[in-house]
C-alpha positions as CSV (number, residue, x, y, z in Angstrom):
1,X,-7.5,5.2,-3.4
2,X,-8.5,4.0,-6.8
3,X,-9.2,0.3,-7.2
4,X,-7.6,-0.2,-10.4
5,X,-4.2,1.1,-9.1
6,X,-4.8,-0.9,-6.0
7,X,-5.8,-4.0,-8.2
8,X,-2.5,-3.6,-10.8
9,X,-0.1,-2.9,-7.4
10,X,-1.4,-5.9,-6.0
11,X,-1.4,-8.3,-8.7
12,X,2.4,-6.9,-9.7
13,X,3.7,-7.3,-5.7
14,X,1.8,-11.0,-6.1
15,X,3.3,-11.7,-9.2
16,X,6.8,-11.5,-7.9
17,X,5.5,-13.6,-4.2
18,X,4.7,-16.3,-6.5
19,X,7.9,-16.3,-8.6
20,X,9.9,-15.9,-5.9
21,X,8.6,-18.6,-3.9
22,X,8.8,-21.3,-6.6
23,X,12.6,-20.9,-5.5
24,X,12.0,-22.0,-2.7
25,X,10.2,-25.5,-3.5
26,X,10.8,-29.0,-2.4
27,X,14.9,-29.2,-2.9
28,X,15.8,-25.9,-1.3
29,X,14.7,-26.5,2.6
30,X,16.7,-29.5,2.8
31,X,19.6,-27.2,1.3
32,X,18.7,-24.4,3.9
33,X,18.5,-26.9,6.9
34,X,22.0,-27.7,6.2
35,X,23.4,-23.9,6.0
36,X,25.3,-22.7,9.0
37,X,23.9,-19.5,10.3
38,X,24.4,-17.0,12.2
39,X,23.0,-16.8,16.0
40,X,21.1,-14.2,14.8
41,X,18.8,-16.0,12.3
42,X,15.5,-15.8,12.7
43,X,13.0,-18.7,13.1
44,X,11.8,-19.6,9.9
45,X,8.2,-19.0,10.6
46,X,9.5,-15.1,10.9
47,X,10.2,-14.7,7.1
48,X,6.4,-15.6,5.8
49,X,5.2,-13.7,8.4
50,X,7.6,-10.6,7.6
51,X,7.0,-11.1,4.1
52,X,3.2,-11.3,4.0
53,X,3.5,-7.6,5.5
54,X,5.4,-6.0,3.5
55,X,3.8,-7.5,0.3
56,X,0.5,-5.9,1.5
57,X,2.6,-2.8,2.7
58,X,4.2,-2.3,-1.0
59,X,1.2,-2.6,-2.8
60,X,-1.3,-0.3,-0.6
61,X,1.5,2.2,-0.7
62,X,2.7,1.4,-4.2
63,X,-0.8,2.1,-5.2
64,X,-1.5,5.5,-2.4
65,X,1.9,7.1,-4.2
66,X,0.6,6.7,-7.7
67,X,-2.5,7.9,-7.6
68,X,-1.3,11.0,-5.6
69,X,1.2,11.6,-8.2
70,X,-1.8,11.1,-10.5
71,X,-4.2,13.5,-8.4
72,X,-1.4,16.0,-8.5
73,X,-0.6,15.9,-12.6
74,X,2.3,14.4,-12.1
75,X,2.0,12.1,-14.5
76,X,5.4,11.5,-15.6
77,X,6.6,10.6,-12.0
78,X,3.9,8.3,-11.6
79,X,4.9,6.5,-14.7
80,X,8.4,6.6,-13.1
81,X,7.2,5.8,-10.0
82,X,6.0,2.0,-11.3
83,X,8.8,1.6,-13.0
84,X,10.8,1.7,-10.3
85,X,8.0,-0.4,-8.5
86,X,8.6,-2.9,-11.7
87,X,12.6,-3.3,-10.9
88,X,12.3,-3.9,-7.1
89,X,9.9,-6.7,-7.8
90,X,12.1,-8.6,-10.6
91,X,14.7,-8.0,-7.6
92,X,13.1,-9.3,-4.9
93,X,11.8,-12.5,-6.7
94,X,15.5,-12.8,-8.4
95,X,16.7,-13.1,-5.0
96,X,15.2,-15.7,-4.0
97,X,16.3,-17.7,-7.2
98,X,19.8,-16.8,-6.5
99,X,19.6,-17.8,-3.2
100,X,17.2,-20.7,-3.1
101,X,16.8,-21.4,-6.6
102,X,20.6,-21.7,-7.7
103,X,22.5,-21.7,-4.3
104,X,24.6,-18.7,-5.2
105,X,25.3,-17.5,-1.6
106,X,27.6,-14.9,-2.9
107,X,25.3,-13.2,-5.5
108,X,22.5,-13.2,-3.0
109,X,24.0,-11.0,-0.9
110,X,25.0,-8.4,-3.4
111,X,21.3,-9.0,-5.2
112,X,20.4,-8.3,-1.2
113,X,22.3,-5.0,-1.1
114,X,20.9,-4.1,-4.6
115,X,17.5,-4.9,-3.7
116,X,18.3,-2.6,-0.1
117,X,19.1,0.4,-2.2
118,X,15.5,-0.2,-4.8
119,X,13.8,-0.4,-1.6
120,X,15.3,2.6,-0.3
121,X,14.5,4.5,-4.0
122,X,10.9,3.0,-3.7
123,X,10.3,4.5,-0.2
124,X,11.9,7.9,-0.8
125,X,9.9,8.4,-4.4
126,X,6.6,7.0,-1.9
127,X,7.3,10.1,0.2
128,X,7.6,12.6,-2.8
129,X,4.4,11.7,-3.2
130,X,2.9,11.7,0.4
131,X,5.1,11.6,3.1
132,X,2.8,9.2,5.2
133,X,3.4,6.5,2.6
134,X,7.0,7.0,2.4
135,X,7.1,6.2,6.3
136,X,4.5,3.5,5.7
137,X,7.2,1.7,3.3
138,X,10.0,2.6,5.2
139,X,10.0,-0.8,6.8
140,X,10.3,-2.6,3.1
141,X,14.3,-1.4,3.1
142,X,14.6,-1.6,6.7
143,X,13.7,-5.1,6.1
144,X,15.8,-5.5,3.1
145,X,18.8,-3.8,5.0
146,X,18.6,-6.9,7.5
147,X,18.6,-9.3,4.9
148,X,21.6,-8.1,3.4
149,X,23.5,-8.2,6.6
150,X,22.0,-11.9,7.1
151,X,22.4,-13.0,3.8
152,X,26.2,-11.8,3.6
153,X,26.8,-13.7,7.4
154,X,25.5,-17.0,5.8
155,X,27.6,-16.4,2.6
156,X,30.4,-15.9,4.7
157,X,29.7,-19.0,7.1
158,X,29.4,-21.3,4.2
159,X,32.2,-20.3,2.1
């Protein structure tokens, strides 16, 4: 794997960790305490936990799909292939300003579903490129897929 990918995968997939958890600063677990949830909520130690993964997970496989489509002179799909990378992030940060950020219950489960289906993009065009990295991201959607059901529970619950 070339570093340099690795390094610009990395710093992108960080980039949008940061953002995302400025959401979630002093204001917003106070908010969140005070949700009604569903039984099947996880603890909230899960969701760092969870997350931590699948940032490392995006960017090692992020990085293994481009150079492959790279290594193959398929240039063009590479290009494609982080700009698709590019939209999930700005979606996955987003969500947790609509969600934490800006209370928006309802939007955050449609930016949940939206962010499923990037996810689902991102891990198919992974496995155009090797199919090992396309299962290796296939837990980013699965993920996602869960938060959309969870997210759309609490909208519902808080309406």
């Amino acid at each position: 794997m070339n570093r340099s990918t690795l390094a610009a995968t990395s710093l992108a997939v960080a980039a949008a960790a940061v953002t995302g958890s400025v959401a979630n600063a002093k204001a917003a677990p106070a908010w969140f305490a005070r949700l009604r949830k569903p039984p099947y909520q996880p603890p909230n130690t899960a969701f760092p936990v969870a997350w931590t993964s699948l940032y490392g997970d995006i960017a090692v496989t992020s990085a293994v799909a481009i150079d492959r489509f790279r290594a193959a002179g398929r240039e063009d799909e590479a290009r494609r292939y982080a700009a698709a990378l590019g939209v999930n992030l700005v979606l996955n940060a987003g969500w947790s300003w609509l969600f934490f950020g800006l209370h928006k219950l309802g939007a955050s489960a449609a930016g949940a579903a939206v962010l499923t289906a990037s996810s689902v993009d991102l891990a198919r065009r992974a496995a155009q490129a090797a199919p090992r990295a396309g299962l290796a991201l296939s837990a980013y959607p699965l993920w996602c897929s869960f938060a959309t059901v969870l997210a759309t529970h609490v909208w519902r619950l808080n309406r």
